[in-house]
Backbone as ProteinMPNN parsed JSONL, in Angstrom:
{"seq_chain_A": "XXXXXXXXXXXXXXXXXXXXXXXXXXXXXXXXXXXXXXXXXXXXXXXXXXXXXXXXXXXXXXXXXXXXXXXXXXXXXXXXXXXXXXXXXXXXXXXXXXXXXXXXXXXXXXXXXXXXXXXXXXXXXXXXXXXXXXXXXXXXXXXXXXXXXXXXXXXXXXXXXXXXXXXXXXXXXXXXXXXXXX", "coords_chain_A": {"N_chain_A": [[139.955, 97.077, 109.137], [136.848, 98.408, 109.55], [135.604, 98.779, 113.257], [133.306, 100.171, 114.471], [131.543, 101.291, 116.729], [133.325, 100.034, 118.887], [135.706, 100.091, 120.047], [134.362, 102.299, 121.875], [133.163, 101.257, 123.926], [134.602, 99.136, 125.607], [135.685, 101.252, 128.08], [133.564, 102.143, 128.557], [132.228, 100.114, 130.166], [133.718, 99.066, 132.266], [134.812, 98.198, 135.082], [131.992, 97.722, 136.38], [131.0, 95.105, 135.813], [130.888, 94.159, 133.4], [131.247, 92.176, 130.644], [133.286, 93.035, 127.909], [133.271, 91.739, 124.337], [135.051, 91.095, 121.85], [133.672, 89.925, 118.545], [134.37, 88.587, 115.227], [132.766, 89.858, 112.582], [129.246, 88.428, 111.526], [128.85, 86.531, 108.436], [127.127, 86.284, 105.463], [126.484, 84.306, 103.168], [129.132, 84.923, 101.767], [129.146, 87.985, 102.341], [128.97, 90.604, 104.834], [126.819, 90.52, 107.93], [124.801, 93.546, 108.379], [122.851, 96.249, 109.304], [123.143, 98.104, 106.673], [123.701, 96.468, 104.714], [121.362, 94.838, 105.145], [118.832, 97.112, 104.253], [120.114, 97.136, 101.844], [119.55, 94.854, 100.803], [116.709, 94.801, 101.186], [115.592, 96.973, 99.326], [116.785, 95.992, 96.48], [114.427, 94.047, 96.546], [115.349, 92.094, 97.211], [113.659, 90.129, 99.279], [114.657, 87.512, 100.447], [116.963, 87.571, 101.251], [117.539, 89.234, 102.861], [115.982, 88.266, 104.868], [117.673, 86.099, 105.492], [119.935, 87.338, 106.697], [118.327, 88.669, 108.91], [117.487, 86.592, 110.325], [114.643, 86.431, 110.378], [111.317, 86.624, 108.532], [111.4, 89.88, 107.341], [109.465, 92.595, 108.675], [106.417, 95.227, 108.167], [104.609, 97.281, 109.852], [101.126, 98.712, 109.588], [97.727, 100.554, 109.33], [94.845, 99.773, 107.481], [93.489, 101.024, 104.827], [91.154, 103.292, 102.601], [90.923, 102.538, 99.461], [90.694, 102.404, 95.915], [88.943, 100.214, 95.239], [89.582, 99.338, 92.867], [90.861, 96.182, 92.819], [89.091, 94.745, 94.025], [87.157, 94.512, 92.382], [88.061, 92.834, 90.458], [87.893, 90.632, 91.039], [89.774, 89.963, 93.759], [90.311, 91.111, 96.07], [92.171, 94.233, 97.706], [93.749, 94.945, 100.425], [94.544, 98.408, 101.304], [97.504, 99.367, 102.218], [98.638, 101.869, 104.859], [101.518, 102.632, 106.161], [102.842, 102.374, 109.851], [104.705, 103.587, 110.642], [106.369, 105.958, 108.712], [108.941, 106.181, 108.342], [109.959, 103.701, 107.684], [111.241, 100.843, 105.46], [110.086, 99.707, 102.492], [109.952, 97.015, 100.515], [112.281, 96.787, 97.478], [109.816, 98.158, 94.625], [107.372, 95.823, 93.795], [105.847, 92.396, 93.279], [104.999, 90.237, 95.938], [105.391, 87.695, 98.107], [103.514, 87.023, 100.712], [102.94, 86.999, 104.642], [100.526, 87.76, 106.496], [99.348, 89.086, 109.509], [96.794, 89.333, 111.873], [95.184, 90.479, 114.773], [96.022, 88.13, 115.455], [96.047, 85.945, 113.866], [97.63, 84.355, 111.162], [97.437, 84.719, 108.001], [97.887, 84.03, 104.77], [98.871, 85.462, 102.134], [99.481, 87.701, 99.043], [101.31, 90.732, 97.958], [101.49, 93.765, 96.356], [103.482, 96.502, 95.88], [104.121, 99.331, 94.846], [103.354, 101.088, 91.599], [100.586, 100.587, 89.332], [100.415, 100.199, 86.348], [98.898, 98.99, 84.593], [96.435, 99.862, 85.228], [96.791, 102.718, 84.39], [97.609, 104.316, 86.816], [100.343, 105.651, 88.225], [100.761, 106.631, 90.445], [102.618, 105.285, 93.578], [101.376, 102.227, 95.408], [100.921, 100.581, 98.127], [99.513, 97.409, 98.577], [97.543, 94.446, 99.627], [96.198, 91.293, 98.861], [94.986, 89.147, 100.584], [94.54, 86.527, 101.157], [92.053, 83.737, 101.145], [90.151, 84.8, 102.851], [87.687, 87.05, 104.365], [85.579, 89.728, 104.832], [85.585, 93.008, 106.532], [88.252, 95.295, 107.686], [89.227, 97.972, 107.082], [90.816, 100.513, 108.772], [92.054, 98.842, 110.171], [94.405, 97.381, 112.305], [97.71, 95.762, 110.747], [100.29, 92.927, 109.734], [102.668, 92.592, 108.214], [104.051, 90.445, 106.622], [107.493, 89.668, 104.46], [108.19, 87.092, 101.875], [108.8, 86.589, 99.862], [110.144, 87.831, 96.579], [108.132, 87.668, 93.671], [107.74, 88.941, 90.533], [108.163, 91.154, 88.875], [106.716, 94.589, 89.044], [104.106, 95.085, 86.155], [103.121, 96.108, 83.008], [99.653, 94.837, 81.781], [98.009, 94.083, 78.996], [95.785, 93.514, 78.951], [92.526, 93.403, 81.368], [91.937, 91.025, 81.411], [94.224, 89.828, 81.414], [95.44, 90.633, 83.145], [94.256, 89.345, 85.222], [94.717, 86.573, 84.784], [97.71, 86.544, 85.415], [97.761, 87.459, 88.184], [96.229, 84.516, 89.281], [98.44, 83.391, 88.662], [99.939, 84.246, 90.682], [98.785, 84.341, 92.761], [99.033, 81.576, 93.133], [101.635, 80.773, 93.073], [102.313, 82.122, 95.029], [101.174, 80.605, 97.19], [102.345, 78.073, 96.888], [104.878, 79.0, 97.673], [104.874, 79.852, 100.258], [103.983, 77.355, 101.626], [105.969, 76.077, 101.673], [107.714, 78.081, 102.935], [109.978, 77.797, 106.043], [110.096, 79.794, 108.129]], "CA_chain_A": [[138.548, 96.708, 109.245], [135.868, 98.861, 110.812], [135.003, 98.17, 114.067], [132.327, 100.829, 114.56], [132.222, 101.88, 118.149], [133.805, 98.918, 119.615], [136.637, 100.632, 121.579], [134.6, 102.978, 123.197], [132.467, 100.404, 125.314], [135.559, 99.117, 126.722], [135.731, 102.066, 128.915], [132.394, 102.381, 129.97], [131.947, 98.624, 130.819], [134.894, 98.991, 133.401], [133.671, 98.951, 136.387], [130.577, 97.662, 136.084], [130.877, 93.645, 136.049], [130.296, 93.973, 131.928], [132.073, 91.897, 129.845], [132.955, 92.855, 126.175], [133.962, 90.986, 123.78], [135.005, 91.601, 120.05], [133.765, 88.996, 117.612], [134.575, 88.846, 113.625], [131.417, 90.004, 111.786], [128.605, 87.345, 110.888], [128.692, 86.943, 107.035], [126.114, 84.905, 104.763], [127.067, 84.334, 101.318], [130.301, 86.28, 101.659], [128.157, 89.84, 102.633], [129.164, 90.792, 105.854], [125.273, 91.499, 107.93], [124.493, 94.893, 108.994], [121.648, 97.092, 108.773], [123.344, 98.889, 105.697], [123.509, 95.359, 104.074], [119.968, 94.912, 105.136], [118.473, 97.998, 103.946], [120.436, 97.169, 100.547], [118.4, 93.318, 99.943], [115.164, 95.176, 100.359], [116.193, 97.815, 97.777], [116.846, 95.394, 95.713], [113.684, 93.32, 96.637], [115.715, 90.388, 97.834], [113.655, 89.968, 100.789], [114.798, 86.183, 101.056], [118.287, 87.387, 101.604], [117.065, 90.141, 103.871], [115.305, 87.041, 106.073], [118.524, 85.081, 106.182], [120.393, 88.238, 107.544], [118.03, 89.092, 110.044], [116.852, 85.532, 111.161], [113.488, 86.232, 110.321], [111.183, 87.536, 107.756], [111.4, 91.581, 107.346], [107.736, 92.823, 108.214], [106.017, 95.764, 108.404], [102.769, 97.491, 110.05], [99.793, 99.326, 109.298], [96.596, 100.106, 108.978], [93.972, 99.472, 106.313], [93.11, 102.377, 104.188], [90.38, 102.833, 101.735], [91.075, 102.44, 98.394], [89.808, 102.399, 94.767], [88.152, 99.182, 95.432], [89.582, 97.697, 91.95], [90.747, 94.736, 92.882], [87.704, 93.718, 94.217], [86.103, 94.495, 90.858], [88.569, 91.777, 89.231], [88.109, 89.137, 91.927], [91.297, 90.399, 94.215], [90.2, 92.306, 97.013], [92.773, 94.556, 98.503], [93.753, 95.855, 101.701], [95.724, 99.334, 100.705], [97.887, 99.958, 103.967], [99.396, 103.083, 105.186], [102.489, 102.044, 107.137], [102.388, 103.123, 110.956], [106.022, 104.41, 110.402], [106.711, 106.231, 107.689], [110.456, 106.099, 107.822], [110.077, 102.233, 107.628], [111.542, 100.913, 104.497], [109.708, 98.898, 102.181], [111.129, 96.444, 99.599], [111.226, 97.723, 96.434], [108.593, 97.958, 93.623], [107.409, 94.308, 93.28], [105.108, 91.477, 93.466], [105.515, 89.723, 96.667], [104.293, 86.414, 98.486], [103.612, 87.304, 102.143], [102.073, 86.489, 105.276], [99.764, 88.329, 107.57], [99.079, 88.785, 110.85], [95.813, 89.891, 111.77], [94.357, 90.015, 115.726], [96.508, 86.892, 116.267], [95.799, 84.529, 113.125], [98.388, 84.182, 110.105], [96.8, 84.297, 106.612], [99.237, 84.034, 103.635], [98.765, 86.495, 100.891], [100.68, 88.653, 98.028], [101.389, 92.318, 97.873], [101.751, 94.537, 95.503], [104.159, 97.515, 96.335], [104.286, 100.489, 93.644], [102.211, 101.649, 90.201], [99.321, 99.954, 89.011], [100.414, 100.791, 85.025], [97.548, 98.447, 83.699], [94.959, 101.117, 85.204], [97.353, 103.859, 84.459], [98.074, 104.529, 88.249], [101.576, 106.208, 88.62], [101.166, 106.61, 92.35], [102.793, 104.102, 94.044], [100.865, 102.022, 96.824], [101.179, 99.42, 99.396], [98.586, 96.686, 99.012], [97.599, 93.357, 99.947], [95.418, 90.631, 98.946], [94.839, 88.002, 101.87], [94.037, 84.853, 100.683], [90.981, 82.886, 102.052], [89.66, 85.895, 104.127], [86.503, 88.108, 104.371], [85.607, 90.322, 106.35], [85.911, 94.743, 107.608], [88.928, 95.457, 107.809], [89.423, 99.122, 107.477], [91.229, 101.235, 110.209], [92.794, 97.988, 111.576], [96.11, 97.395, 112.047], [98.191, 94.208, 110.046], [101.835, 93.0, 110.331], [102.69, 92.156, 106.56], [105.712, 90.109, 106.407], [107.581, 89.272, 103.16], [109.075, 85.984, 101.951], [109.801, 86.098, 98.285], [109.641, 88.451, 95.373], [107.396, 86.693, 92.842], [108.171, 89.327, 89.963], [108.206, 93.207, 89.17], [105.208, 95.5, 88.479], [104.697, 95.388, 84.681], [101.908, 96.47, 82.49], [99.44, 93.772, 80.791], [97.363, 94.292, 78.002], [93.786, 93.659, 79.293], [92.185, 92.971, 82.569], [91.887, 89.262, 81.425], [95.59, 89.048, 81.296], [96.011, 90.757, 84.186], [93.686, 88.255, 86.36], [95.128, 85.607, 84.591], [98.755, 86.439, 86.018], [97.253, 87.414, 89.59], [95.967, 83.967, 89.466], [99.347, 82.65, 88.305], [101.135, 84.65, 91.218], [98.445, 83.871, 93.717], [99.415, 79.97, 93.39], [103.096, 80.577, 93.274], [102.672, 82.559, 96.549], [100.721, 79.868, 97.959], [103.312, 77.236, 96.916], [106.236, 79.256, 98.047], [104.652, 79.696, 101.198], [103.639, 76.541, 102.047], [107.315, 75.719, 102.117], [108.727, 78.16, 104.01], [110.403, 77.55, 107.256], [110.22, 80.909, 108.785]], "C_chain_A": [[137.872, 97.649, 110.239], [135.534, 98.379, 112.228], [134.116, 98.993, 115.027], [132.553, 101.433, 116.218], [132.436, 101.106, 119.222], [134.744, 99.817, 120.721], [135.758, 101.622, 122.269], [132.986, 102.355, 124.071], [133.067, 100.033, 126.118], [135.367, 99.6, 127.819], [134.595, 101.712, 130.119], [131.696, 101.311, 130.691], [132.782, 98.58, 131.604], [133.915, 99.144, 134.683], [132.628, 97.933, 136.863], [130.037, 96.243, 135.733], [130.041, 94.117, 134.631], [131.436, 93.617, 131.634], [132.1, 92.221, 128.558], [133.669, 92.328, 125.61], [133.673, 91.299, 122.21], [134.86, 90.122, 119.985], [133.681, 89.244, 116.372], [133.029, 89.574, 113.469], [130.722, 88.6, 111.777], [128.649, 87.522, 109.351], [127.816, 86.001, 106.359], [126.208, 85.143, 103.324], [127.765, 85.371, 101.119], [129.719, 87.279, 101.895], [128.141, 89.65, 104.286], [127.883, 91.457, 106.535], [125.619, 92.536, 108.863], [123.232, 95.334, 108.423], [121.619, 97.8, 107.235], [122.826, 97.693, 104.392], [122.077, 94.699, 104.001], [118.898, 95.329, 104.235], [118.953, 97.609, 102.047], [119.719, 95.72, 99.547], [117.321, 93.676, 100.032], [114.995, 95.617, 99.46], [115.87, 97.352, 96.677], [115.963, 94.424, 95.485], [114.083, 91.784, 96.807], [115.41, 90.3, 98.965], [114.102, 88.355, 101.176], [116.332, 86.247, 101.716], [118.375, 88.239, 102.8], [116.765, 89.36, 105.296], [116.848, 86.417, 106.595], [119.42, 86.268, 107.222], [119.852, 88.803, 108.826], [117.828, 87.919, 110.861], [115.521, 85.265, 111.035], [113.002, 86.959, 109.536], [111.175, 88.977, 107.967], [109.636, 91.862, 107.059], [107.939, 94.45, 108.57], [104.487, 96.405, 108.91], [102.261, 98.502, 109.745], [98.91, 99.368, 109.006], [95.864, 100.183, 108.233], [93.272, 100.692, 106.151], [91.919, 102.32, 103.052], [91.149, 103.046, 100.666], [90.344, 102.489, 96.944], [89.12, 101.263, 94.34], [88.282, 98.553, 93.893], [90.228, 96.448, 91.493], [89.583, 93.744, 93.37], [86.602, 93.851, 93.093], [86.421, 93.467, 90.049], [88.802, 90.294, 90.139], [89.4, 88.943, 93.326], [90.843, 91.079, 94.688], [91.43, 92.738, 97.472], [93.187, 95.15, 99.835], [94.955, 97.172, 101.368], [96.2, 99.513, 102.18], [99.255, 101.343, 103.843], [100.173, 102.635, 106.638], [102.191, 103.105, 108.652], [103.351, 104.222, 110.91], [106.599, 104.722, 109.589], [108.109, 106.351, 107.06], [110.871, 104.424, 107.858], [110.558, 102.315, 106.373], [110.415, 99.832, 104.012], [110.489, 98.431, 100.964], [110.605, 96.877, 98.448], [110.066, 96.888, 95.639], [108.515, 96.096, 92.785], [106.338, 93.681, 93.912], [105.403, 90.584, 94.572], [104.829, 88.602, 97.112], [104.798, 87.018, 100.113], [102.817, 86.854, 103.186], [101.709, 87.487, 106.101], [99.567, 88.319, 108.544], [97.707, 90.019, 111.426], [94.995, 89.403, 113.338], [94.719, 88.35, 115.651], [96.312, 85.871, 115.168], [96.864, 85.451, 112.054], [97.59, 84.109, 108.951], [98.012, 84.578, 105.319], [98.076, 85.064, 102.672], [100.048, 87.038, 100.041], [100.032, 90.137, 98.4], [101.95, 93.081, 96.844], [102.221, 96.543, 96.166], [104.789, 98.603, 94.288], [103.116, 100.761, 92.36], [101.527, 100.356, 89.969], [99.496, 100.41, 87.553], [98.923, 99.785, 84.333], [96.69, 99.345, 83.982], [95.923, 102.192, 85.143], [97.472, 104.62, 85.457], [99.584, 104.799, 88.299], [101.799, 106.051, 89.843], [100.886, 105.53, 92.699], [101.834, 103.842, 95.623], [101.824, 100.757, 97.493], [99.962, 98.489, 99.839], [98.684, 95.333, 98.72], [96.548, 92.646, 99.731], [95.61, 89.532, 100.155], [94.151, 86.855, 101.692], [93.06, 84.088, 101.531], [90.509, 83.664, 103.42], [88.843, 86.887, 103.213], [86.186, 88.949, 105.433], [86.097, 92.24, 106.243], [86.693, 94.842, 107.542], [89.904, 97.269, 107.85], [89.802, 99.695, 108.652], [91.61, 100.106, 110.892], [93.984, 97.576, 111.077], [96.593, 96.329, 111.46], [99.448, 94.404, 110.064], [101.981, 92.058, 108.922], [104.02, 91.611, 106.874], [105.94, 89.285, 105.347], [108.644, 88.353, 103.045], [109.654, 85.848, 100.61], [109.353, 87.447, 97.46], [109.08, 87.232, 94.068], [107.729, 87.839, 91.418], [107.669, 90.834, 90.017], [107.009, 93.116, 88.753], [105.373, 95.569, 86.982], [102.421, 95.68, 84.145], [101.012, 95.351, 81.948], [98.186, 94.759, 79.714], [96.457, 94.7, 78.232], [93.914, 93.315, 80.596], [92.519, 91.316, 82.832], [93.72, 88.815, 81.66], [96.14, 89.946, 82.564], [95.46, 89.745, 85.551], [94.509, 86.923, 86.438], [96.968, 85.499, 85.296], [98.855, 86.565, 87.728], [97.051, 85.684, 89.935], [97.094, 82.855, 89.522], [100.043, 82.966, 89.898], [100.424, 84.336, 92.546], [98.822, 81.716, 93.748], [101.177, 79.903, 93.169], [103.171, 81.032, 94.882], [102.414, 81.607, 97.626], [101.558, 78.523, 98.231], [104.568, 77.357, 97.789], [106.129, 79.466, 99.832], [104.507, 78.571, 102.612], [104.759, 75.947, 102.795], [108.24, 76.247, 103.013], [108.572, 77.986, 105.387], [110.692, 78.153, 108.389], [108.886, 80.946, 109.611]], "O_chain_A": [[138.167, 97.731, 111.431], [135.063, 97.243, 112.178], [134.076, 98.687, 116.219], [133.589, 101.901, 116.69], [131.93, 101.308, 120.326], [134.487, 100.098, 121.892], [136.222, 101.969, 123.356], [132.072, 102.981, 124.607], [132.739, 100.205, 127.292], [134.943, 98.878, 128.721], [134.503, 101.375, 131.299], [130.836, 101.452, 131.561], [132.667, 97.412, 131.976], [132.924, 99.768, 135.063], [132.761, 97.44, 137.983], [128.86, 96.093, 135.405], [128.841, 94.395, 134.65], [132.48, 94.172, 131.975], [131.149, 91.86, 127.865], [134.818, 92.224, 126.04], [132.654, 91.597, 121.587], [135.389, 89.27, 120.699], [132.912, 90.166, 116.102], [132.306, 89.718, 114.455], [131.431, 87.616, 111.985], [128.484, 88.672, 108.944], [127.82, 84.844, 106.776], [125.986, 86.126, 102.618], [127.445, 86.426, 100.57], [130.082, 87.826, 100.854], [127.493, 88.797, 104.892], [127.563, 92.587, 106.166], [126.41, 92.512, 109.806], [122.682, 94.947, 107.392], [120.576, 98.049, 106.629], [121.992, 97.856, 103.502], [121.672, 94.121, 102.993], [118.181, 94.567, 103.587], [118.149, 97.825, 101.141], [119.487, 95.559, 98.349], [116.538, 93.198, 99.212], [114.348, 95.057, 98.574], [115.035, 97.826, 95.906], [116.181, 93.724, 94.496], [113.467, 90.733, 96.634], [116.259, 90.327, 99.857], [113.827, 88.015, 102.326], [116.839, 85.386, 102.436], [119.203, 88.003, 103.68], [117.139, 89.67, 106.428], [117.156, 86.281, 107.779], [119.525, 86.035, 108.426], [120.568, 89.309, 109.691], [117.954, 88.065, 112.077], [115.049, 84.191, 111.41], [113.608, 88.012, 109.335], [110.833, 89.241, 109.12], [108.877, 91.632, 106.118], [108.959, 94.971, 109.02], [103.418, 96.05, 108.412], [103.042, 99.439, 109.577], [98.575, 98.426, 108.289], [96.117, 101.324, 107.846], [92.626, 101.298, 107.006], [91.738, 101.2, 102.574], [92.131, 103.769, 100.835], [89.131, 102.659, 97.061], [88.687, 101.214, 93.189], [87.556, 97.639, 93.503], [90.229, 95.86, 90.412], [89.301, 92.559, 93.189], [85.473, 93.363, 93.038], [85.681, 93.038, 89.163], [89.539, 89.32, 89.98], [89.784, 87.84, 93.715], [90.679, 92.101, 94.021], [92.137, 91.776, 97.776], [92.534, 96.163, 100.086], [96.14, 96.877, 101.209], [95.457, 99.751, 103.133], [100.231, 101.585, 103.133], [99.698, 102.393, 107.748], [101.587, 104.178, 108.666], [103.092, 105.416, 111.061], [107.563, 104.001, 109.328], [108.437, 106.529, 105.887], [112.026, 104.044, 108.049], [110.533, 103.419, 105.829], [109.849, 99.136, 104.856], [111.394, 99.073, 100.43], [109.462, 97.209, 98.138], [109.588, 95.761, 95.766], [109.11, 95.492, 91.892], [105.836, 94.165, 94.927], [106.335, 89.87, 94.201], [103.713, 88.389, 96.637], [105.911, 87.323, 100.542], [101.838, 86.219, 102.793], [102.631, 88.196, 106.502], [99.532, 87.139, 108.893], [97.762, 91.246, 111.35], [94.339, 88.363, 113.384], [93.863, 87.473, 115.766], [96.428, 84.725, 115.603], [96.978, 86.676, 112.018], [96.874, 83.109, 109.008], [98.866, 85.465, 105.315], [96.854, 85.21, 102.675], [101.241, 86.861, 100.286], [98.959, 90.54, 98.847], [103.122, 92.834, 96.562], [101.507, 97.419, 96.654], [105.447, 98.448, 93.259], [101.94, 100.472, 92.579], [101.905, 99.26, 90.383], [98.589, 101.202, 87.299], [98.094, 100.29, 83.576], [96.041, 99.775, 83.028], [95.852, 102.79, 86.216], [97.465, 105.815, 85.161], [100.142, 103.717, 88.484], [102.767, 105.484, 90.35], [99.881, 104.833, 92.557], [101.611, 104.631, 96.541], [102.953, 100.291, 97.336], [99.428, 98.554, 100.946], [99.489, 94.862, 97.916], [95.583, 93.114, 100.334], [96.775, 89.26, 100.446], [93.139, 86.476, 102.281], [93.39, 83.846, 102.692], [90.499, 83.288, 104.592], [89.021, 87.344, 102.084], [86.472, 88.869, 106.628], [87.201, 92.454, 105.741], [86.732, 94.009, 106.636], [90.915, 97.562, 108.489], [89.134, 99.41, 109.646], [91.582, 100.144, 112.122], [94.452, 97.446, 109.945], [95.711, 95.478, 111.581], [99.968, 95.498, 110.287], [101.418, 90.979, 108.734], [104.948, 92.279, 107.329], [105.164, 88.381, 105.037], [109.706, 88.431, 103.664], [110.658, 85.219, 100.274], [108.296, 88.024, 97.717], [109.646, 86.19, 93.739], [108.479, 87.032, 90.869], [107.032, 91.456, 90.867], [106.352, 92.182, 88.293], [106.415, 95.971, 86.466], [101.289, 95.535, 84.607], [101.803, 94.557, 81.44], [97.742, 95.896, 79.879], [96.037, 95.832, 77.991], [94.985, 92.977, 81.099], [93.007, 90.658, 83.751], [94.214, 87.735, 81.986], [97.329, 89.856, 82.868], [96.096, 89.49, 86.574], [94.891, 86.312, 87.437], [97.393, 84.392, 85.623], [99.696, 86.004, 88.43], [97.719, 85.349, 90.914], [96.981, 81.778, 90.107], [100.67, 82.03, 90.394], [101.151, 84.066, 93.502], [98.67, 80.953, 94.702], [101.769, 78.824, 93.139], [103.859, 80.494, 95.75], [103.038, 81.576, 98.686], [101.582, 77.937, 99.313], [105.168, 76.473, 98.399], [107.091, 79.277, 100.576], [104.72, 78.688, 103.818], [104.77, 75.488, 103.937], [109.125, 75.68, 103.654], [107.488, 77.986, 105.97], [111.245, 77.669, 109.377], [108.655, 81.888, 110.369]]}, "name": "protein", "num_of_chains": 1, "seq": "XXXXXXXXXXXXXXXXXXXXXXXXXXXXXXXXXXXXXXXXXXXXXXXXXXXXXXXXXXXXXXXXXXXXXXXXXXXXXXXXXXXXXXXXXXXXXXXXXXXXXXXXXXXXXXXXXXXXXXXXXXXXXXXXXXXXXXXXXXXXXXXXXXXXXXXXXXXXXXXXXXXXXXXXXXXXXXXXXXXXXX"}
């Protein structure tokens, strides 16, 4: 079994009134956590398994970018955000239910991470509707943190059937939210 660079703290804790102590791994549903194991439930857009491994949801920040303003043409304003840290990971390409943090208040919302194929958008973004909020927001910073995948990016037909599933995924987010315990 790995035990990464366990022996050489030993050493340099001598001395030095430090105690170390080996303990097993933590594991959660058989998957031993680490960052690698981490990194591999965002990937895969399991941020709920991502949460139980860290203890808390997996967020990220940045700030509000302009955009092509059309979600607010179909009732769905977005906030497009450009992460602060670009070697952050984000989870993959998917529909998410998340919560916000905004100058100290929580607002639940979804996010949409990758292509926009209904408007024939290839380039992937990073945006956020914010549920029961108005308001400026440009150039200010937000702390997006994600609790569920609600389903992948997919194409729809028409606008109408794309509102109509926004509307489906904004009341699943709001449900799934309500509940969690994070």
């Amino acid at each position: 079994k790995q035990r990464n660079d366990f022996d050489k703290l030993v050493p340099l804790a001598q001395g030095k009134n430090i105690s170390v102590i080996f303990d097993s791994a933590l594991t959660i549903q058989g998957i031993e956590v680490s960052s690698t194991q981490i990194r591999k439930a965002l990937a895969e857009g399991n941020v709920e398994m991502a949460t139980k491994m860290m203890g808390r949801p997996y967020s990220v920040t940045g700030k509000v970018a302009p955009g092509r303003h059309v979600g607010l043409q179909i009732g769905f304003p977005t906030a497009n955000i450009e992460l602060n840290d670009s070697t952050k990971a984000l989870p993959a390409e998917a529909v998410y239910a998340v919560k916000v943090s905004y100058k100290g208040k929580i607002y639940n919302g979804m996010a949409n991470i990758g292509s926009q194929p209904t408007f024939d958008s290839l380039n992937p973004t990073f945006e956020v509707n914010i549920f029961d909020f108005e308001g400026d927001i440009y150039e200010q910073e937000l702390e997006i943190s994600f609790y569920q995948k609600l389903r992948p990016i997919q194409r729809f037909s028409s606008i109408d059937e794309l509102v109509s599933q926004l509307e489906a995924d904004r009341a699943h987010a709001q449900q799934t939210l309500a509940i969690s315990r994070v």
